[in-house]
Structures are given as C-alpha cells and as structure tokens.
C-alpha positions in Angstrom: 0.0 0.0 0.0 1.1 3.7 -0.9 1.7 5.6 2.3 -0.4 8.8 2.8 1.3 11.6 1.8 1.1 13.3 5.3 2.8 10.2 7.0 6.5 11.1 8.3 8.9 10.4 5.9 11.5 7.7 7.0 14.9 8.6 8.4 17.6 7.9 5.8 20.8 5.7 7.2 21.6 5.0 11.0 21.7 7.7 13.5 25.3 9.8 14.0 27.8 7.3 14.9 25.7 4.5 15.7 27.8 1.3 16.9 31.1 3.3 17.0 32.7 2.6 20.4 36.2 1.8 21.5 37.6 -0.1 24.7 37.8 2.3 27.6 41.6 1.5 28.1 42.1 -1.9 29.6 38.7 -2.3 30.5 36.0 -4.2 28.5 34.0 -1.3 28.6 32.8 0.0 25.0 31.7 3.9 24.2 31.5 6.3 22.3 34.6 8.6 21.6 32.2 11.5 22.9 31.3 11.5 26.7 27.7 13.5 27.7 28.9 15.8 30.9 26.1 17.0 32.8 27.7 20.2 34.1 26.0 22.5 32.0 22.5 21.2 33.4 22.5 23.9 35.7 22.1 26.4 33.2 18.9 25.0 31.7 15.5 27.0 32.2 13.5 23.3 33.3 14.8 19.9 33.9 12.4 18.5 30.8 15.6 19.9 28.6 18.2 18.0 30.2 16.0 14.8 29.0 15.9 16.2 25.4 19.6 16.4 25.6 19.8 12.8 27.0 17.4 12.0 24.1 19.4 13.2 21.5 22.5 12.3 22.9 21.4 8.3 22.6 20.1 8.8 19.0 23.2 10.2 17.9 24.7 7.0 19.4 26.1 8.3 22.3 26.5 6.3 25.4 28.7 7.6 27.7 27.4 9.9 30.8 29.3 11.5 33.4 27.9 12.8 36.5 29.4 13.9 39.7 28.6 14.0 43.5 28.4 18.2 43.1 25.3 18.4 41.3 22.5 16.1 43.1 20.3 17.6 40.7 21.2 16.2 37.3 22.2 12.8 38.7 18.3 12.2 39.6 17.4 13.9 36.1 20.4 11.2 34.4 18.3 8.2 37.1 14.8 9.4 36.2 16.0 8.9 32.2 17.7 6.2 32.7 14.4 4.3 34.3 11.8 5.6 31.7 13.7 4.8 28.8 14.7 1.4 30.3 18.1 2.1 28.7 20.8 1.0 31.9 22.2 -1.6 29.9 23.0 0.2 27.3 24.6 3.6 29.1 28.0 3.5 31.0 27.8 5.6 33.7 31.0 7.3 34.6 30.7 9.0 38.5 33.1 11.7 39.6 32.8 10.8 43.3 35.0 12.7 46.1 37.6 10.4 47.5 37.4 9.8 51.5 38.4 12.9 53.7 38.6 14.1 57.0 35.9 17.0 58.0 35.1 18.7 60.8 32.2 16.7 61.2 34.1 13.2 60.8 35.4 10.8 58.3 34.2 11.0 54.8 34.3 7.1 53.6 34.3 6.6 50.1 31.7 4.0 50.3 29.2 6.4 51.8 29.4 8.5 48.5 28.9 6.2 46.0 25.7 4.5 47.9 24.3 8.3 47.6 25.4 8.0 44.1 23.5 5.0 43.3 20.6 6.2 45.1 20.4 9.4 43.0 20.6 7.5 39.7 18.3 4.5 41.1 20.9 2.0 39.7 22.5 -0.6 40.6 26.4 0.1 40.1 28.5 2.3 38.5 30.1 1.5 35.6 33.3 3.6 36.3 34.3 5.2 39.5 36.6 8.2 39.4 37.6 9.2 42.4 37.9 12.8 42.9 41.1 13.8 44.7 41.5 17.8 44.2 42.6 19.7 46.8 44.8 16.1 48.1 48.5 16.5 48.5 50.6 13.8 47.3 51.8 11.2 50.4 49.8 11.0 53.3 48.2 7.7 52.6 45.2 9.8 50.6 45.4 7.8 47.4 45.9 4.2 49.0 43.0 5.1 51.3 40.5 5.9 48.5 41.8 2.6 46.7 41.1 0.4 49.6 37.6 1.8 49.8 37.5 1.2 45.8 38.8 -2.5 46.1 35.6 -3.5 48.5 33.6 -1.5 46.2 35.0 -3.9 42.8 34.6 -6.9 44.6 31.3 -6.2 46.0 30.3 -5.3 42.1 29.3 -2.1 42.5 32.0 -0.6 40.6 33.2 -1.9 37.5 36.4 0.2 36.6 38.0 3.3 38.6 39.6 6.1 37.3 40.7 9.0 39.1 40.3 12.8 38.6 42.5 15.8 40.4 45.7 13.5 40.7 49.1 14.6 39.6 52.2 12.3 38.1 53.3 11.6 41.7 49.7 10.2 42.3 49.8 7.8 39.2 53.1 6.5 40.2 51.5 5.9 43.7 48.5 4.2 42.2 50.6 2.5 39.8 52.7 0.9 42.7 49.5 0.2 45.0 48.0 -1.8 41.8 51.4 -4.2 41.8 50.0 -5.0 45.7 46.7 -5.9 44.5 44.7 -2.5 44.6 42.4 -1.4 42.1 44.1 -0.5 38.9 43.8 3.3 37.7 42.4 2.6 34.5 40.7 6.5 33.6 41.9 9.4 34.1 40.1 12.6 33.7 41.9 15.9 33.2 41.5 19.4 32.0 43.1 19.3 28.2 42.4 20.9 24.9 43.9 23.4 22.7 43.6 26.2 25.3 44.6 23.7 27.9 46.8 21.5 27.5 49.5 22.0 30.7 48.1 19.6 33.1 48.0 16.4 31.1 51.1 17.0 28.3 54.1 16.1 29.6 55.3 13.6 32.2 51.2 12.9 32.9 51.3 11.4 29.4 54.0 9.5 29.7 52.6 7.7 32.5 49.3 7.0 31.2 50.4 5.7 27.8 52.5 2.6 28.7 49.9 2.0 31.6 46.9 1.9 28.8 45.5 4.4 31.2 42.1 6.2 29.1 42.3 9.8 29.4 38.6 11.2 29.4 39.5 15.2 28.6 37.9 18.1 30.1 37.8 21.4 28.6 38.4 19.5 25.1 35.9 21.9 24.2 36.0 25.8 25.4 32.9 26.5 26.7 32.7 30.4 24.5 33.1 27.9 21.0 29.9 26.1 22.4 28.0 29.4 22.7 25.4 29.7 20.0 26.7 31.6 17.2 26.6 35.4 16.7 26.4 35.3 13.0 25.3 32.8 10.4 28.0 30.3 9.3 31.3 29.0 11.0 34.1 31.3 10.2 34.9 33.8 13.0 33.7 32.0 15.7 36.8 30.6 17.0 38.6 34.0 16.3 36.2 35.5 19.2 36.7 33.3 21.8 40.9 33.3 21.1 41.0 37.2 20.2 44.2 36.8 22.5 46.0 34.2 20.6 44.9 35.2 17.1 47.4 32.3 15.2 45.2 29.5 16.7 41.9 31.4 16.2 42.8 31.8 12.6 44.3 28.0 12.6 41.1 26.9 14.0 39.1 28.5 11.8 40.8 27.3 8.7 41.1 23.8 9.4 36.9 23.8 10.3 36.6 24.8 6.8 38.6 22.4 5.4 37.4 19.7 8.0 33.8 20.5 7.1 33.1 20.5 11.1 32.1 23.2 13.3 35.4 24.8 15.4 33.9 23.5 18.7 33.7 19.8 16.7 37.7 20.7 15.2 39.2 21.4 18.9 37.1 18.1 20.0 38.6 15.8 17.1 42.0 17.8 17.8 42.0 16.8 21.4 40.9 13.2 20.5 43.6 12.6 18.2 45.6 13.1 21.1 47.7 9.8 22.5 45.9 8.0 24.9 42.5 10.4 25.3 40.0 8.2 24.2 36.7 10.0 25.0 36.4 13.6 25.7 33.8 14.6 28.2 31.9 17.9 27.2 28.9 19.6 29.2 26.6 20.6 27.0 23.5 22.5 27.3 21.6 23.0 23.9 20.5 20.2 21.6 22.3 21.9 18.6 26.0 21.5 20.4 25.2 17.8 20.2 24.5 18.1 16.7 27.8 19.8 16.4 30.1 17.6 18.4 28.8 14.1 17.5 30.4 14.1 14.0 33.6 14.6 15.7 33.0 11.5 17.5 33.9 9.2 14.5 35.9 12.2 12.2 39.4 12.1 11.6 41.6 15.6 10.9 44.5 14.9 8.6 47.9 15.1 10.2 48.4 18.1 8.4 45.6 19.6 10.1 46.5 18.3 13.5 50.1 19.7 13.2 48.8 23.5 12.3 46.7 23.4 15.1 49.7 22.1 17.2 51.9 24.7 16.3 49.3 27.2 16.4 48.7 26.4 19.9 52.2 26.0 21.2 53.1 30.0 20.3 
C-alpha cells in the first residue's frame, strides 16, 4: 500500500555514529569517543531539557554519561532517564565521586558517596568510579586510602572500573605501585586538556598513562565560549572570538573547520581526541544543537596536516 502523503517520511541511514565505540583503556567497557557531561544542566531553564539532551545524545549514538557528587540535581534527572527509557544496559555511567576525607564533622568514607550515588541514579552500580582527589596533597596515605575503599567496592560489584580525577604524576606513580599489591588499577583518568589547555595532562602525565593503557577522558576539550550559540550565520569567525588573545590559533582553527567541514567546537574536539591516549572527551553541553555539532567529531578524523597547524598554532 502507498503511504499517505502526510505520514512522516523515514529517516535515511543510521543515526550519528551509531555502533562506534572503542575499549575504555584496559577495561572491556565500550563507548562512544564523545562523553555527555552533565555540568552544563545547571544552566537550563527546566529539567524537561536536560531529557531532550539525553534523548538526542542516545540517538546520535552516544552512550557515555558522566555525572558527579556536586550536582545532586542532574544525577536524579540522568536516574529518572535512565528508568523511563529502560536504557541501563545500554549507558555507562562514569561517576566523579570525592575520595574519602577528613571533615570537621568526621570521616568522609568513600563508600558512603557512591551508595548516595546509586541512590540518585536509582541504579545498581557504577560503571566507572573516578575518584575525585582535588585539593589532596601527594603522600599522606590519601590515594591508598581511597583505593582500599575502591577495592571492596569492585569486589562487592558495584564498581566496575576506577579512574581517578584531580591527581598529579606523583599520584599515578603511587596508584601504579598500589595496583602491583593488588589495589584497584587506575584505568581512567580525567583531566582538564584541549587546545587552550593542555599543561596539566602534556608532559610527564602522558608519559605515565600511555604505557599503563590508562584512558584519558579530557575536560575542557571543548571551550565552553566555542559552544556558545553563534553570533552570526556560518562557521568562520567563531573561533577568532573566543581566542581574540591568541589570534594564530583562532585563525588555525578556523581554517582547518573549513577544510574539516566540522564546526570549530567539533575541530578542537577531534584535535584533542587525536591526542595519545585520550580516548573520550567529556563535554557539558546545554543545547540540543552542540550535540548536533560535536557528535560528527565523535567518529571524524583531521589529517595530520591539520593536526600539526593546530599544534603549532597552539604551542606560540
């Protein structure tokens, strides 16, 4: 029978990036090279929009979500999705979760966080811990602490990989000597990198993490001004606004999203991608269109011709 010619008319091809994941480090823990942050829920007029973003996020393919213990608010929104579209199985949940502490009130157990976790998102388990450690000197039995309250957590199955966020090179070495004694290995580490950061994690971080098969989860891949909705039509110019300081790599930018066909916020997310060992940047969006933008980027590759301008660009 000839459909009516008011029916919808049907979607051509698979959605953006549909079935393209890769192997959180050593793990056996597939996602997509593009990691949904939930930071930027706080600037959205009603929670109903941070379910359209979760919605589009999974039809573009996406299922990697990070939440952390800071904002209570989007982990219930990320739980209440998760239950109504009866999609756990098919999201990893990555948890920034603050590693145990002393307060004036008492001992902070690691433990105690994660159970609020998993109430908040109504789940289970988490699919990958990462202990927050900012603000934790080096030494002081921090870091072997936090991975003894991790190791009950992994046995108990209620965590299924941890990472760590807020550590320095000293700290991987620590963690990488606690794992020969049978702690938890560290196998994700988030850290601030991109184009207009890229201090922290270049360097002797890097150098660590590669022979370790560590997977670096950026943040700040993105800058949040390139995710602003544009001032003019078209693509040219935006990246020149937000780097009006560093006018090579605003003009680099801009050039190689031409050439790339991609947006400049989707070029500095394949740039830091391309990046040894990151394997999924983690971006907070908060408008339905910055999906559209970054999810190409997810699967697209810049030539190394492209890579190295923005390189040298960024390095003066």
């Amino acid at each position: 029978m000839r459909s009516h010619p008011s029916a919808p008319l049907p979607e051509v091809g698979p959605p953006v990036a549909r079935g393209a994941r890769v192997p959180l480090g050593r793990t056996e823990i597939g996602v997509l090279p593009f990691g949904l942050g939930t930071g930027g829920f706080d600037r959205l007029a009603e929670p109903r929009a941070g379910t359209v973003l979760l919605d589009r996020y999974a039809q573009t393919g996406g299922n990697l979500v990070h939440v952390s213990d800071r904002d209570t608010a989007a982990a219930e929104l990320v739980g209440d999705w998760i239950r109504s579209r009866g999609v756990r199985d098919d999201i990893v949940i990555s948890a920034r979760i603050g590693a145990p502490r002393m307060t004036r009130e008492g001992a902070v157990r690691l433990a105690d966080g994660v159970e609020r976790m998993l109430s908040r998102l109504d789940v289970d388990h988490l699919d990958v811990l990462v202990l927050d450690a900012s603000g934790q000197e080096s030494g002081g039995g921090h870091l072997e602490a936090a991975l003894a309250d991790a190791e009950r957590l992994v046995a108990g199955g209620v965590v299924r990989a941890v990472g760590a966020h807020g550590i320095d090179a000293a700290q991987m070495l620590e963690a990488r000597v606690f794992a020969s004694t049978g702690y938890p290995r560290l196998d994700v580490l988030e850290v601030p990198f991109g184009l207009g950061d890229r201090g922290v994690y270049e360097g002797e971080m890097q150098r660590l993490a590669l022979p370790q098969e560590i997977a670096v989860m950026p943040i700040h891949a993105v800058p949040r001004g390139l995710l602003a909705p544009p001032q003019s039509p078209g693509r040219q110019g935006r990246a020149a606004r937000l780097f009006h300081w560093r006018g090579k790599l605003a003009r680099a930018l801009d050039s190689v999203s031409h050439e790339a066909g991609l947006t400049p916020a989707a070029t500095a997310f394949a740039w830091a991608r391309a990046q040894p060992g990151v394997v999924a940047p983690i971006v907070n969006v908060f408008a339905a269109h910055q999906i559209d933008d970054l999810a190409p980027a997810a699967t697209a590759d810049l030539t190394r011709a492209q890579t190295a301008r923005l390189d040298r660009a960024a390095s003066r």
